[in-house]
N, C-alpha and C positions, 0 to 999 in steps of 0.2 A: 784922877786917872791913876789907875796902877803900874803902867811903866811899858803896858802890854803895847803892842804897835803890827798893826795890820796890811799888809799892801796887799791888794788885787786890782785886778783889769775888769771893768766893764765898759761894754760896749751898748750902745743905742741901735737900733735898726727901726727906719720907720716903714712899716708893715701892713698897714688897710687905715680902710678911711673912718672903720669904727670901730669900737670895742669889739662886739660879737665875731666880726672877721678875723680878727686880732685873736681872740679865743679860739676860735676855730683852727690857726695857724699852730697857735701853741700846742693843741690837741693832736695834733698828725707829726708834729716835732716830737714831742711826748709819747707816739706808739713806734717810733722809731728809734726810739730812745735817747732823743736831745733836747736836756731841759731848757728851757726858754722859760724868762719869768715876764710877765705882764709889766707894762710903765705905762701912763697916761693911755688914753684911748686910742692910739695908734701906734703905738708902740711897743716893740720885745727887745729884754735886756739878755745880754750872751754875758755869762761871766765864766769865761776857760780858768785853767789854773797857770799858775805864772810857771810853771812846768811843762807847757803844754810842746810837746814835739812836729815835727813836719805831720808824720801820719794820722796822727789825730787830731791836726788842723783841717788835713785834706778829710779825713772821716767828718768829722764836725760841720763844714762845708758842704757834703754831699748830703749829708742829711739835711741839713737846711733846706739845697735845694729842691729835694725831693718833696719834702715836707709842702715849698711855697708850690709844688707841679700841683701836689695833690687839692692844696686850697683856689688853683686857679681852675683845676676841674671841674671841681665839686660847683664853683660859682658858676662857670659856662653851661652846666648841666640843669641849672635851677632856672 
């Protein structure tokens, strides 16, 4: 190891009961501009930066859950 040393926050959220839903979540997080990365089949990891301020908790929040409005929509409609 060369001496470098890392810390960040990740968090788990568990999000649908399968992959594809799970994709789909990330998808509408992703055009709203909140990257979410994929973990096991039901699962999205949030990784903020250890900087992160009230307003862009509250911003980061509401996208999310716009994000889950729009994948429970989209389910009720199919």
């Amino acid at each position: 190891m060369d001496g470098n040393r890392f810390l960040d926050f990740t968090a788990g959220l568990a999000v649908a009961a399968a992959a594809d839903e799970r994709d789909a979540l990330l998808h509408h997080a992703l055009e709203r501009g909140l990257l979410l990365l994929g973990r096991v089949q039901s699962m999205a990891r949030l990784m903020p930066p250890l900087t992160l301020d009230l307003l862009e908790a509250e911003t980061g929040i509401e996208l999310l859950d716009n994000a889950l409005a729009d994948e429970e929509a989209r389910r009720e409609a199919a």
